[in-house]
Structures are given as C-alpha cells and as structure tokens.
VOLO-107719 format. One record per residue (C-alpha): residue number from 1; residue in three letters; chain; x, y, z. Coordinates in nm, 2 decimals, padded with zeros to 4 digits. Example, Ala and Ser with C-alpha at 12.3 -4.5 7.8 and 13.67 -1.06 7.14 Angstrom:
2
<bamar = 1; lummar = Ala; baza = A; u = 01.23; v = -00.45; w = 00.78>
<bamar = 2; lummar = Ser; baza = A; u = 01.37; v = -00.11; w = 00.71>
//
This chain:
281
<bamar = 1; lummar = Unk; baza = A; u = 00.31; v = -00.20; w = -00.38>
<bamar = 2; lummar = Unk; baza = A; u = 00.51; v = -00.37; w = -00.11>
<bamar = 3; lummar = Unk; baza = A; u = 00.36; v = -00.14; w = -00.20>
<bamar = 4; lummar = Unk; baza = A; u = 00.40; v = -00.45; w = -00.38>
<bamar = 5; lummar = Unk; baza = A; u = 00.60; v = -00.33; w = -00.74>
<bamar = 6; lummar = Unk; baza = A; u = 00.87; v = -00.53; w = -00.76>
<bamar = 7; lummar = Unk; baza = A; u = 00.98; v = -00.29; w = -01.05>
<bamar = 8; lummar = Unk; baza = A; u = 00.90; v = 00.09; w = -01.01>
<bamar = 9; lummar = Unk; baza = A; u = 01.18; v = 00.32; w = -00.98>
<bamar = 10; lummar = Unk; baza = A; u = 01.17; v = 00.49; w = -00.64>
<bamar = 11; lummar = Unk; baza = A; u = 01.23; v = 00.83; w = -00.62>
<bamar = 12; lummar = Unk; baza = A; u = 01.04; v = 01.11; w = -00.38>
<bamar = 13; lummar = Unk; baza = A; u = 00.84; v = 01.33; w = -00.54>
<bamar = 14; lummar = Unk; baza = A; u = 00.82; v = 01.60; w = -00.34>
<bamar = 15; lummar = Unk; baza = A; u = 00.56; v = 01.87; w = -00.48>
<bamar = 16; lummar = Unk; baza = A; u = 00.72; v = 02.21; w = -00.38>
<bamar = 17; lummar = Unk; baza = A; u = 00.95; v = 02.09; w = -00.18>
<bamar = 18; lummar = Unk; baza = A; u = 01.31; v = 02.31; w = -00.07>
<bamar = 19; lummar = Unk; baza = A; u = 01.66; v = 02.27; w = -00.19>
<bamar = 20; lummar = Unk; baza = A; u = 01.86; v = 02.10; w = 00.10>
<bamar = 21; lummar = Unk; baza = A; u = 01.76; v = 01.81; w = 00.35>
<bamar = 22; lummar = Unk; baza = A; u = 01.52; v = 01.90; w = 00.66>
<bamar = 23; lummar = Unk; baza = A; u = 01.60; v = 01.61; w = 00.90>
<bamar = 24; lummar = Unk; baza = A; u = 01.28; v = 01.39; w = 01.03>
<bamar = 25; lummar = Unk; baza = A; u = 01.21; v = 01.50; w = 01.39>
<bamar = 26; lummar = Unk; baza = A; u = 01.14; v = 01.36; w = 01.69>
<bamar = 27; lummar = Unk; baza = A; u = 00.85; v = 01.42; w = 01.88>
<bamar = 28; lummar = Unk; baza = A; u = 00.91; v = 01.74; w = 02.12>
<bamar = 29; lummar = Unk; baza = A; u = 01.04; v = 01.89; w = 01.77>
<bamar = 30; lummar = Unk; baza = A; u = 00.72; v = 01.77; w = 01.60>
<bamar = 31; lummar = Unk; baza = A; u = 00.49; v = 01.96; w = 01.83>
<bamar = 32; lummar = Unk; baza = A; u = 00.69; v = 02.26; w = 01.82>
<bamar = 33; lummar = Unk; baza = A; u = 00.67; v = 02.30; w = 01.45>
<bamar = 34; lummar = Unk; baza = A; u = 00.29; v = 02.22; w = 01.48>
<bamar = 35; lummar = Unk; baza = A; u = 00.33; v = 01.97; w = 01.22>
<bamar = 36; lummar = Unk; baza = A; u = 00.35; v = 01.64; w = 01.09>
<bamar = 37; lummar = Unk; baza = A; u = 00.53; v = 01.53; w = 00.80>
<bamar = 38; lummar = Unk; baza = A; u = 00.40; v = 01.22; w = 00.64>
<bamar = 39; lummar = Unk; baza = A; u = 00.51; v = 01.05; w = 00.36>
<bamar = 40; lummar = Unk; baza = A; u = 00.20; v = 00.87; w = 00.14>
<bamar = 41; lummar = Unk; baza = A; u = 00.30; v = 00.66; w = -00.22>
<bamar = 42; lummar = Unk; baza = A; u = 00.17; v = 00.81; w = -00.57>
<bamar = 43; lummar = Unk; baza = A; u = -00.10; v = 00.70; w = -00.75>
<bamar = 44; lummar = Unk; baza = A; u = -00.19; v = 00.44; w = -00.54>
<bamar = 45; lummar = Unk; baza = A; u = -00.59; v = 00.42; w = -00.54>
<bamar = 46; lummar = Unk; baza = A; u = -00.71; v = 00.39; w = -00.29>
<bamar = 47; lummar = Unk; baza = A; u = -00.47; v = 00.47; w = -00.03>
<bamar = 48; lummar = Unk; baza = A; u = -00.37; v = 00.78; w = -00.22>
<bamar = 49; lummar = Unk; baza = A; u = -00.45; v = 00.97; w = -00.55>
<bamar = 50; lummar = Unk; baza = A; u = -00.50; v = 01.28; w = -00.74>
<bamar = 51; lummar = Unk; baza = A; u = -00.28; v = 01.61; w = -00.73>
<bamar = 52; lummar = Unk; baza = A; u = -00.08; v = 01.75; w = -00.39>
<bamar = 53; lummar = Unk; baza = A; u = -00.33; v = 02.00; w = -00.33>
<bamar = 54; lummar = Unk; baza = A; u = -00.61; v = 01.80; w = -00.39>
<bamar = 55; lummar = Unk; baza = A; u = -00.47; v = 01.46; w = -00.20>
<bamar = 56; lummar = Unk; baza = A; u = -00.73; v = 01.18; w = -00.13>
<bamar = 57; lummar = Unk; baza = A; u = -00.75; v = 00.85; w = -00.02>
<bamar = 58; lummar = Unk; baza = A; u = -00.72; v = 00.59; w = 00.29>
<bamar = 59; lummar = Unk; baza = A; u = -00.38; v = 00.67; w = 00.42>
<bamar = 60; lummar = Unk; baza = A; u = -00.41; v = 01.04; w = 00.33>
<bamar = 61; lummar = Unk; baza = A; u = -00.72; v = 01.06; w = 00.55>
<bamar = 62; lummar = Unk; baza = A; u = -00.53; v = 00.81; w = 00.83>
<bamar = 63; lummar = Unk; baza = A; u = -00.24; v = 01.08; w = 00.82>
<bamar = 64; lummar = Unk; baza = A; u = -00.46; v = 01.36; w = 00.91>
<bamar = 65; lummar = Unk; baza = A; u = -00.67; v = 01.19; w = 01.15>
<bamar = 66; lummar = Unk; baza = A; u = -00.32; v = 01.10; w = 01.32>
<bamar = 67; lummar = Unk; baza = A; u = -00.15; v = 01.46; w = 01.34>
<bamar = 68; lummar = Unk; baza = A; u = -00.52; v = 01.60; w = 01.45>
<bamar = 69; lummar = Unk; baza = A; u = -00.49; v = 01.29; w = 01.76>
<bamar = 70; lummar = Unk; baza = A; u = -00.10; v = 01.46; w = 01.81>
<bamar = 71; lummar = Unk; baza = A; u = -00.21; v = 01.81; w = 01.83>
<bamar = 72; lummar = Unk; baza = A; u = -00.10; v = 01.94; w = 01.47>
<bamar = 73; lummar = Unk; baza = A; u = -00.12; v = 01.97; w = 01.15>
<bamar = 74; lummar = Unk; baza = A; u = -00.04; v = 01.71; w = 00.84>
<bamar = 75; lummar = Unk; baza = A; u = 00.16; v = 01.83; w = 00.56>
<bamar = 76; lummar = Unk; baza = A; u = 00.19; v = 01.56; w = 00.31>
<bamar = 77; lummar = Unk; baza = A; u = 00.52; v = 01.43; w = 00.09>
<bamar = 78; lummar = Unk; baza = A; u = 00.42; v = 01.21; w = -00.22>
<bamar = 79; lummar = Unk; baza = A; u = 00.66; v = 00.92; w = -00.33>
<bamar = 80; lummar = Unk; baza = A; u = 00.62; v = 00.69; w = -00.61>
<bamar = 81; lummar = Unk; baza = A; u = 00.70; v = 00.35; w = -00.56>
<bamar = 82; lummar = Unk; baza = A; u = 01.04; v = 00.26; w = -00.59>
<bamar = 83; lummar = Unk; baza = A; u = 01.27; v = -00.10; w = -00.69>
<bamar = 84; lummar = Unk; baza = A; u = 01.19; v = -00.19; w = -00.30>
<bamar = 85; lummar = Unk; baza = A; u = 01.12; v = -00.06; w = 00.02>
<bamar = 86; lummar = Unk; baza = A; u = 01.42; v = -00.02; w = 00.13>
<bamar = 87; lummar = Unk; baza = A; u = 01.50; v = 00.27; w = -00.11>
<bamar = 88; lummar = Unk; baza = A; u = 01.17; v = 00.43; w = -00.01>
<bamar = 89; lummar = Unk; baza = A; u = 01.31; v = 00.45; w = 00.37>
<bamar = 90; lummar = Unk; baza = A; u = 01.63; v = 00.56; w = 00.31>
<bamar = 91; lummar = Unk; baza = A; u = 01.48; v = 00.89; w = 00.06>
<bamar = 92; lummar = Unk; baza = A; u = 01.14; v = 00.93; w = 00.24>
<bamar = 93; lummar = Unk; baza = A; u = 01.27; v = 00.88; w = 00.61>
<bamar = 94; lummar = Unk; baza = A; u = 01.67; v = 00.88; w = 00.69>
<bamar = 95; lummar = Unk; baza = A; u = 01.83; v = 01.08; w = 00.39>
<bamar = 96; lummar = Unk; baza = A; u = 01.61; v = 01.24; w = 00.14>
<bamar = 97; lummar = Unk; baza = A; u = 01.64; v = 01.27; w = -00.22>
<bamar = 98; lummar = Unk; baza = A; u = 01.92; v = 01.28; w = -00.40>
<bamar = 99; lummar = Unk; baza = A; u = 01.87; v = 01.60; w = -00.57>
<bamar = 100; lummar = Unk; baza = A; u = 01.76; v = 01.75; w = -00.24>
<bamar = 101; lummar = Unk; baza = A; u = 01.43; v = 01.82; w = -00.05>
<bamar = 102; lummar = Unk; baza = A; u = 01.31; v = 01.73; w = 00.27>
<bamar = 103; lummar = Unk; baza = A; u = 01.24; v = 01.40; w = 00.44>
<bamar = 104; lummar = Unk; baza = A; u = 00.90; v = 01.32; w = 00.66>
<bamar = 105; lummar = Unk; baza = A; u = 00.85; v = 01.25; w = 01.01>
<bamar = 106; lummar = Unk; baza = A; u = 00.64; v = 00.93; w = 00.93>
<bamar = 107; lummar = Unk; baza = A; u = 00.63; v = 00.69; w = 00.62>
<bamar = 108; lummar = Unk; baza = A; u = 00.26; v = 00.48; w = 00.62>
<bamar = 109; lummar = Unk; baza = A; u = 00.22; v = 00.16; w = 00.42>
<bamar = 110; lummar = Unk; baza = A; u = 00.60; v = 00.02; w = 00.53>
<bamar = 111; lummar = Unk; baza = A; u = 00.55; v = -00.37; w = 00.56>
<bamar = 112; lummar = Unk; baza = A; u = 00.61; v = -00.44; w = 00.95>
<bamar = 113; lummar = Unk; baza = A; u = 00.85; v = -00.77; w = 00.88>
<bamar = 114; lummar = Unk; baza = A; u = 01.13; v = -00.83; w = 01.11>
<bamar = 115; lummar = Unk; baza = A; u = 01.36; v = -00.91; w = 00.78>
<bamar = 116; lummar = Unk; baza = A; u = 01.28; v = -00.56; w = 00.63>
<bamar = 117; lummar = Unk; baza = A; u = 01.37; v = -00.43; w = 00.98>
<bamar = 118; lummar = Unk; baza = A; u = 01.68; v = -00.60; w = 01.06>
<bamar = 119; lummar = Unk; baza = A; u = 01.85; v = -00.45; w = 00.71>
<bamar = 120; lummar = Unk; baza = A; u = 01.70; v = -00.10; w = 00.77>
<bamar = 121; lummar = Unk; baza = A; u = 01.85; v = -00.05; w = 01.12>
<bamar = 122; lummar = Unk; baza = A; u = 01.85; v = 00.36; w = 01.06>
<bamar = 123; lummar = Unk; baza = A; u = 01.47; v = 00.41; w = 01.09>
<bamar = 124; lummar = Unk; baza = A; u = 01.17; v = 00.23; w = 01.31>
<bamar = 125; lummar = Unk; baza = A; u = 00.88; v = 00.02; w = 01.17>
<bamar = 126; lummar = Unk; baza = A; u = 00.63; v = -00.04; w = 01.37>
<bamar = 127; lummar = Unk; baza = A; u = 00.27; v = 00.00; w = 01.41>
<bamar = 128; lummar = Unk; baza = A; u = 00.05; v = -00.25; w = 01.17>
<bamar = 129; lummar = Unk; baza = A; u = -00.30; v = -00.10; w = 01.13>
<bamar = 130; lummar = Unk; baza = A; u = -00.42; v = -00.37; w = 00.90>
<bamar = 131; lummar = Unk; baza = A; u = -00.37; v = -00.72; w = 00.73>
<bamar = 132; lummar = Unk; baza = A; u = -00.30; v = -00.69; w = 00.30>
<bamar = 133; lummar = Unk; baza = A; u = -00.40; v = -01.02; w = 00.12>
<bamar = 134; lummar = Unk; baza = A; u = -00.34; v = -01.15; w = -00.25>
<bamar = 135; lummar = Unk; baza = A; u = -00.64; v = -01.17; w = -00.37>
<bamar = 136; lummar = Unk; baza = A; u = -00.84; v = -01.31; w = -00.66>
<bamar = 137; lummar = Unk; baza = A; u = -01.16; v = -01.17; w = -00.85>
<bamar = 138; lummar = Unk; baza = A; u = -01.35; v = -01.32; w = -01.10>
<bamar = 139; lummar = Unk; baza = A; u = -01.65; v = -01.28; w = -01.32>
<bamar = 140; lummar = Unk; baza = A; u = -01.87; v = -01.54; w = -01.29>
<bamar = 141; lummar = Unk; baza = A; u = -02.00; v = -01.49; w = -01.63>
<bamar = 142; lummar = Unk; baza = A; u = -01.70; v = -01.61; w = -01.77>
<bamar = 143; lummar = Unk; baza = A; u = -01.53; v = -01.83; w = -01.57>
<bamar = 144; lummar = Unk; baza = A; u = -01.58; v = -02.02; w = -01.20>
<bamar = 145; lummar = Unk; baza = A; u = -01.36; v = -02.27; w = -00.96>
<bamar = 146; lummar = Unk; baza = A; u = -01.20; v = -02.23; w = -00.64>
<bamar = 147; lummar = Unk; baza = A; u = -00.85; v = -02.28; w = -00.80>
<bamar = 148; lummar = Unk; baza = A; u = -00.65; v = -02.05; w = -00.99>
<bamar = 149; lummar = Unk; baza = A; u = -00.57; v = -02.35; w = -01.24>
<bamar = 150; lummar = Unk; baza = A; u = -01.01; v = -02.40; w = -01.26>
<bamar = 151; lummar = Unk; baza = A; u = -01.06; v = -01.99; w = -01.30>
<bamar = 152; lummar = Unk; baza = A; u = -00.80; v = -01.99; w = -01.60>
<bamar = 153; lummar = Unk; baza = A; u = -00.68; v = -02.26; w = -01.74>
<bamar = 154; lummar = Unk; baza = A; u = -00.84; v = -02.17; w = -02.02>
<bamar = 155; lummar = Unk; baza = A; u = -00.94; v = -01.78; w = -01.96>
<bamar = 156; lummar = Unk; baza = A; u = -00.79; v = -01.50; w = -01.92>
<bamar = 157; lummar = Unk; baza = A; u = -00.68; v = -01.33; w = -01.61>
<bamar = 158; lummar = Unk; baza = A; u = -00.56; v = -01.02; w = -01.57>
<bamar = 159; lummar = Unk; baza = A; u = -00.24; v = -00.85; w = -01.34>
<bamar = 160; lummar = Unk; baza = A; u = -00.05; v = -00.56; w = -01.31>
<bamar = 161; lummar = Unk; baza = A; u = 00.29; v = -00.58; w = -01.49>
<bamar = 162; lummar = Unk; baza = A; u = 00.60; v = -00.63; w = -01.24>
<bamar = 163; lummar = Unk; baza = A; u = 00.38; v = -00.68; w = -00.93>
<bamar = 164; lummar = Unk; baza = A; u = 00.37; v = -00.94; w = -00.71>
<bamar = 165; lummar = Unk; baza = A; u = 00.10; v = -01.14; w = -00.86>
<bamar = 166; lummar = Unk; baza = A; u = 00.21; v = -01.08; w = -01.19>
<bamar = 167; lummar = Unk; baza = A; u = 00.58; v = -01.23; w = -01.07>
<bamar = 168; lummar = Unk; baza = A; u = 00.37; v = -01.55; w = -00.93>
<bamar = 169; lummar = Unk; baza = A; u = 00.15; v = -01.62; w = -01.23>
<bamar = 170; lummar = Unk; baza = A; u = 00.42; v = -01.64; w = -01.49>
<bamar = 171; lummar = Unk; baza = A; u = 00.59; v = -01.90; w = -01.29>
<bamar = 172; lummar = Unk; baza = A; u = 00.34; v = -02.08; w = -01.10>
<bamar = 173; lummar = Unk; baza = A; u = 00.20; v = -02.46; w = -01.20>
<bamar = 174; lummar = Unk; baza = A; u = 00.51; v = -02.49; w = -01.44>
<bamar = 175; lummar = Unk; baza = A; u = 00.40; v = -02.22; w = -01.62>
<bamar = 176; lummar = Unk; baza = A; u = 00.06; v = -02.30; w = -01.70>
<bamar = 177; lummar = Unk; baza = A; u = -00.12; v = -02.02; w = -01.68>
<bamar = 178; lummar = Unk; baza = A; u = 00.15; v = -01.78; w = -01.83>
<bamar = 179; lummar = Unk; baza = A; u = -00.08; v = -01.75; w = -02.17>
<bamar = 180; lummar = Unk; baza = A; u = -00.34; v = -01.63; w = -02.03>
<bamar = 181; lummar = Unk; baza = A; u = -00.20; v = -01.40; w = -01.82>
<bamar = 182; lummar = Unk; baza = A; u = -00.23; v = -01.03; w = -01.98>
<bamar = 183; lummar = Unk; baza = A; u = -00.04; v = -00.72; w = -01.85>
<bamar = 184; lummar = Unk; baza = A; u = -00.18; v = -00.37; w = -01.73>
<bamar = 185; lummar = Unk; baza = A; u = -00.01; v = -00.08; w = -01.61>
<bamar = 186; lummar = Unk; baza = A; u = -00.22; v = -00.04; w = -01.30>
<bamar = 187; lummar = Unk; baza = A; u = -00.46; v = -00.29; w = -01.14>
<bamar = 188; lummar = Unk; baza = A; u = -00.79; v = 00.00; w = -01.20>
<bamar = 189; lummar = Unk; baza = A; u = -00.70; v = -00.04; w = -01.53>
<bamar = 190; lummar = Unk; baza = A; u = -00.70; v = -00.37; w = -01.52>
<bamar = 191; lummar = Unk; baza = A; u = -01.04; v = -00.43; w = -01.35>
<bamar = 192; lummar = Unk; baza = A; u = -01.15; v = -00.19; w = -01.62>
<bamar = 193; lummar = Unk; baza = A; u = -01.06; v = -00.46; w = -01.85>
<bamar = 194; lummar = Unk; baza = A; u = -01.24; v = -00.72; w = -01.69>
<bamar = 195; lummar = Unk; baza = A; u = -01.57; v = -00.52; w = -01.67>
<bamar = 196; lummar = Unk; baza = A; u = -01.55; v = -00.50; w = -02.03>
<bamar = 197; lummar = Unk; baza = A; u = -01.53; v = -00.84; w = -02.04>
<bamar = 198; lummar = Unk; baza = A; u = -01.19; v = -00.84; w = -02.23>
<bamar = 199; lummar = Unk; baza = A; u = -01.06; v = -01.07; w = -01.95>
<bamar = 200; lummar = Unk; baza = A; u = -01.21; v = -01.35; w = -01.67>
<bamar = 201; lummar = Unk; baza = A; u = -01.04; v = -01.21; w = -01.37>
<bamar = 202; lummar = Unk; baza = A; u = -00.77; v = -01.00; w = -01.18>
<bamar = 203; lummar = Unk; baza = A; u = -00.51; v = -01.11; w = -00.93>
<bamar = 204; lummar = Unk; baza = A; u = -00.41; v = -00.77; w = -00.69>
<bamar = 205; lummar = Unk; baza = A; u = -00.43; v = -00.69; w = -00.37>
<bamar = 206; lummar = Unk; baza = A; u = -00.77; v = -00.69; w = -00.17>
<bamar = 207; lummar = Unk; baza = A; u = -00.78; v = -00.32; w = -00.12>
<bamar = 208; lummar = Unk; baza = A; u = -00.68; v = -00.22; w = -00.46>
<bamar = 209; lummar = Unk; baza = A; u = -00.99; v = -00.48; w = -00.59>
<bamar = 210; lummar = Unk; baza = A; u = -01.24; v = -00.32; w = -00.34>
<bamar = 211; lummar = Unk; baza = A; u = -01.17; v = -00.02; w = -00.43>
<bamar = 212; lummar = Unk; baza = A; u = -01.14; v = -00.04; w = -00.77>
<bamar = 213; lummar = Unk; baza = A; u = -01.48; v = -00.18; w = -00.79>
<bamar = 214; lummar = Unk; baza = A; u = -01.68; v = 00.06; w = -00.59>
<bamar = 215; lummar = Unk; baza = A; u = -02.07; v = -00.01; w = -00.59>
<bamar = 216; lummar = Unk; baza = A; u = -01.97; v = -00.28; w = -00.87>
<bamar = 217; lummar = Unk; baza = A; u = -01.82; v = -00.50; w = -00.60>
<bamar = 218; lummar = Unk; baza = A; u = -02.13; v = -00.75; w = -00.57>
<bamar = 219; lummar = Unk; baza = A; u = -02.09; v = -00.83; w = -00.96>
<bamar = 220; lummar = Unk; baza = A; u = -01.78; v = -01.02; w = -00.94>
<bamar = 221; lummar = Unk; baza = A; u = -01.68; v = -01.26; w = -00.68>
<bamar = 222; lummar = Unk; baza = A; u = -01.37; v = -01.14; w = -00.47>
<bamar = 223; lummar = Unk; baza = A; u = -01.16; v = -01.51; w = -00.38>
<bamar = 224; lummar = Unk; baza = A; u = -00.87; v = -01.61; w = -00.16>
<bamar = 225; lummar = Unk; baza = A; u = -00.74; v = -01.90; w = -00.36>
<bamar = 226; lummar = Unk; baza = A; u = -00.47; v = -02.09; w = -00.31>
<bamar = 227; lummar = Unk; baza = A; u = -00.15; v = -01.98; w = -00.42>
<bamar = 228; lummar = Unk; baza = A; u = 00.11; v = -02.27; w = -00.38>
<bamar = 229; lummar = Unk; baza = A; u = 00.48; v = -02.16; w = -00.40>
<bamar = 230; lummar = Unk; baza = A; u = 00.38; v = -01.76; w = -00.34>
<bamar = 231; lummar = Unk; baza = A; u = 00.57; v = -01.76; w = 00.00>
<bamar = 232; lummar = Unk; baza = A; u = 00.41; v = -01.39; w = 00.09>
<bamar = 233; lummar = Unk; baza = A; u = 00.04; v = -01.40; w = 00.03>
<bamar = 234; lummar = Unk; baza = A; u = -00.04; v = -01.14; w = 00.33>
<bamar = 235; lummar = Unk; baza = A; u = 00.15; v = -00.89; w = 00.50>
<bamar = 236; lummar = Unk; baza = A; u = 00.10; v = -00.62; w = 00.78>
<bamar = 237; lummar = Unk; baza = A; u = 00.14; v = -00.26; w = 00.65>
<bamar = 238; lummar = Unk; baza = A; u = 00.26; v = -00.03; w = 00.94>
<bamar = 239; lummar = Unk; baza = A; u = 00.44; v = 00.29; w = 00.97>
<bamar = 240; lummar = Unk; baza = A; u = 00.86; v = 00.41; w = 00.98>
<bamar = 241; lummar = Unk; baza = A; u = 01.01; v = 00.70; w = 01.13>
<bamar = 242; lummar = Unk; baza = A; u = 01.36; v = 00.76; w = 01.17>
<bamar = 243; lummar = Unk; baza = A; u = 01.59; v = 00.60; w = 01.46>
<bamar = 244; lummar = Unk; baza = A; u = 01.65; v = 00.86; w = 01.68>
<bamar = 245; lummar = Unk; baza = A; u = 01.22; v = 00.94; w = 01.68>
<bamar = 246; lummar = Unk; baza = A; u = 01.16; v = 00.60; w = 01.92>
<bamar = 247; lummar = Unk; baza = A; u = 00.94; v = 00.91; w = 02.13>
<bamar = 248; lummar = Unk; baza = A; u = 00.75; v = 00.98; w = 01.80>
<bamar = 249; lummar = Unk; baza = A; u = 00.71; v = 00.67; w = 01.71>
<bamar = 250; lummar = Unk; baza = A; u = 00.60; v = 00.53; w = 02.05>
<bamar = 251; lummar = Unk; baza = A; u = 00.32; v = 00.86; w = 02.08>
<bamar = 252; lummar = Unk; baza = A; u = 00.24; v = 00.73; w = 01.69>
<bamar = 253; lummar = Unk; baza = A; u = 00.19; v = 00.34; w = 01.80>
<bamar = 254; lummar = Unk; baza = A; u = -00.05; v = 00.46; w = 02.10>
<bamar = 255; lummar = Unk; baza = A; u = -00.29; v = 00.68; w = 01.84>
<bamar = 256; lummar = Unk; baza = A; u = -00.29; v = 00.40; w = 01.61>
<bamar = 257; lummar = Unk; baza = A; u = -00.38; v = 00.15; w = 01.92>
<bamar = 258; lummar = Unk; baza = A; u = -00.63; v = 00.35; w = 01.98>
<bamar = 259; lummar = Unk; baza = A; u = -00.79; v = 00.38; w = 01.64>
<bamar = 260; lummar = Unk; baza = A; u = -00.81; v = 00.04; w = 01.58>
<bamar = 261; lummar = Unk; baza = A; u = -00.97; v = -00.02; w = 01.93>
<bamar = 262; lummar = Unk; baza = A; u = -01.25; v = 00.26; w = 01.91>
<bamar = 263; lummar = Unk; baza = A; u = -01.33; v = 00.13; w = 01.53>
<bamar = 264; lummar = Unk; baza = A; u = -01.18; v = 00.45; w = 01.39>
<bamar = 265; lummar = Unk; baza = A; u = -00.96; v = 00.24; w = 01.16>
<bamar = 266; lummar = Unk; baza = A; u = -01.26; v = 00.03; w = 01.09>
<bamar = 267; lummar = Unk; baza = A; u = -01.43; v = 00.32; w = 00.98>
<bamar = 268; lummar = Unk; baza = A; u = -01.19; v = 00.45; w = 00.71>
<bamar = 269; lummar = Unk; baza = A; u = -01.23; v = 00.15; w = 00.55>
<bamar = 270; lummar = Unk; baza = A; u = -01.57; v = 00.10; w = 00.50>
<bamar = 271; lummar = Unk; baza = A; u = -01.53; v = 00.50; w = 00.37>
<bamar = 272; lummar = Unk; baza = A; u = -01.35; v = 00.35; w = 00.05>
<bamar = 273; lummar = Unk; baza = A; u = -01.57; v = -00.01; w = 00.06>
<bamar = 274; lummar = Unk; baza = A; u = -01.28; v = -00.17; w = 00.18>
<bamar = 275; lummar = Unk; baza = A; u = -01.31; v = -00.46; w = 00.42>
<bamar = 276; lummar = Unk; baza = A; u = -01.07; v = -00.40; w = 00.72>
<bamar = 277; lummar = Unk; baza = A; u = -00.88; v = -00.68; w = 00.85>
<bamar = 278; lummar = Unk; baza = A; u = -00.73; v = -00.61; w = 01.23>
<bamar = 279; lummar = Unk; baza = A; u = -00.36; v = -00.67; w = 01.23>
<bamar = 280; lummar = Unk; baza = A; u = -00.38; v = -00.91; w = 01.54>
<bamar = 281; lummar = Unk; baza = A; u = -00.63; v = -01.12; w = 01.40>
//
C-alpha cells in the first residue's frame, strides 16, 4: 500500500462500528477508557488479515503489544486502502467516515514523509518502526541477472495491478518490459503464480514477498535491483494520531523507541519470516 495502491478506493471499514463520530483522544482520555483504538489496513498479508474477530498479522500484533506497554486494551478498526493516504487520515484519524462511525486513536503503516506531513497538518506522523523496500524476486529456474531488463526482457514478471511497481514497470526503459508484465489482484496471488511457474518473477514490496513465501523463501532469490526513474524505492512506515494528541503520540514514540531498542520490533518480524530493517539505519 503506501500502503502502496495507487488505486484502491479508501473507505473505513469499520466492523460493528456506531452511528455518529467518536473523536480520537488524547492520552489522559485514552487511559481513562482503558483502551486503544488503532486503525490497521484490510487484507494486507502480512501486516493484517482475516475477519475482525479473528485479526492477525504484523501490525495487529504491534498494536496490541503497544496498548499492553500503555496500560490498556486494543480494540481494532479495519480500513481498506484507499486513492492515497491522505484520504486514509482524514476518515481513519481526524473525521471518520462519511456515513458515520468512529475514528481511532492511532493509524500504523502512515509513511513518515515530511511532504505527506506538511499537507495533512490536522493529525501527527511520527514514529518509523521500520524501512519498506521495492523489491524483486525471481526464480532461478527461469530466469537470472542483476537487472530488471536481464530478469525479463524476455520473461515474464509478475505485479499487482495499480501498485507501485506495477505503475514503474509499464513505463520504465521506454516501455520495454511492458509485455511481459502480467497483472494480479494481490501480490499472494501473484507469487502463487510464479510458483506455478506461470511467470519468472514478482516486483512488491519486501514484506509482502517474505511473507508471501513462508518456508518457500529459500527457492527463489529475493533482489534489490536497480530501478532507474522510480524516485520512491524505500520508505519509513510510522504511525498518525490526531493533532491535538501530541501527549499520545509522544507516550506512543517512547514505546515504539523502546521496542526497537530491546529487539521487540525485531522479534515480530522474524514471527512472519520477515527481515526487519531499523528505521535509522
């Protein structure tokens, strides 16, 4: 996603949720409810899947392991992605949906990029817990180079359709490579497609590769190749709460500090076989 979709309508899905706006909270109002309201994106393997009641992933357990470090308890609102992020912080963090619900206390997976920041001046990002990359992966019984242009020139690679890679590979060497490119509705199912052997490779992000792959992993060879002309091939995911919450999100900042130092973070990762990369590295 940035969550990178570039196209994915955003709306809040909010599973049970009640007829008129609850405003996000700062902290002293946080820890009077004895709850945290945190706001994790739909289908999004493997940072977050499966049903409300039966939530899983990366960021769901992150959320938890955060309200348990505040003194409460997580309740969870589930998004799906939307045209940009912008729209996912004005429903999920400073207004709500349109049709009514609630908004959360905390939105995880929000890009921490001063540009993002500047034009969303009604909420607070902050808070990186880990470096995203653009990744390649290939199967080496099909296809080899170090180059995107070697890997498929002549083979097919794999995205999902209105992402950012997708966006990149249609456009990128004059077209070259536009083909072979072949369209999937999520990156799983794309992988899916190259363990069949129907295509040579998959361009996604690292995280949604790793842990699409699972104890497959070591099969295929995971690549950062070049990607002239892509001008965002990494970005820091972080965390949003709403403006008047700089207490929250300052108490929020410390805990995450705090899990990346004691290898907390670290350790979620390599839960999902993902590899973690420290946001100030």
């Amino acid at each position: 996603m940035w969550v990178i979709r570039a196209a994915a309508v955003l709306s809040v899905l909010l599973l049970g949720g009640s007829p008129s706006v609850v405003d996000a909270r700062p902290l002293a109002a946080v820890e009077a409810s004895g709850s945290l309201r945190v706001a994790v994106y739909q289908d999004f393997p493997p940072f977050a899947e499966g049903a409300r009641e039966e939530l899983r992933g990366l960021d769901v357990d992150l959320a938890a392991a955060i309200a348990r470090r505040l003194g409460v308890r997580v309740e969870y609102m589930v998004l799906t992605a939307g045209d940009d992020v912008d729209a996912d912080l004005r429903n999920a963090i400073w207004r709500g949906p349109v049709v009514g619900g609630t908004v959360a206390d905390l939105m995880l997976h929000v890009p921490v990029d001063p540009r993002l920041a500047s034009r969303n001046d009604k909420v607070v990002i902050f808070a990186p817990y880990y470096v995203e990359r653009v990744v390649v992966v290939t199967d080496p019984a099909q296809t080899s180079g170090n180059t995107l242009l070697d890997a498929f020139g002549s083979h097919k690679v794999a995205v999902e359709g209105d992402s950012l890679s997708d966006l990149y590979l249609m456009g990128a060497f004059g077209g070259q490579l536009r083909d072979n490119v072949v369209h999937f509705l999520s990156v799983p199912e794309a992988l899916e497609a190259m363990q069949r052997g129907d295509v040579a490779g998959v361009m996604a992000q690292r995280s949604e590769i790793e842990g699409g792959l699972k104890e497959h992993r070591g099969n295929y060879h995971i690549v950062d190749m070049p990607t002239p002309g892509l001008l965002v091939s990494s970005w820091r995911p972080g965390m949003a709460v709403k403006e008047d919450s700089h207490d929250l999100a300052d108490a929020l900042e410390r805990i995450a500090d705090t899990m990346i130092r004691d290898g907390s973070l670290a350790a979620l990762f390599a839960k999902y076989g993902l590899t973690y990369m420290p946001p100030n590295e």
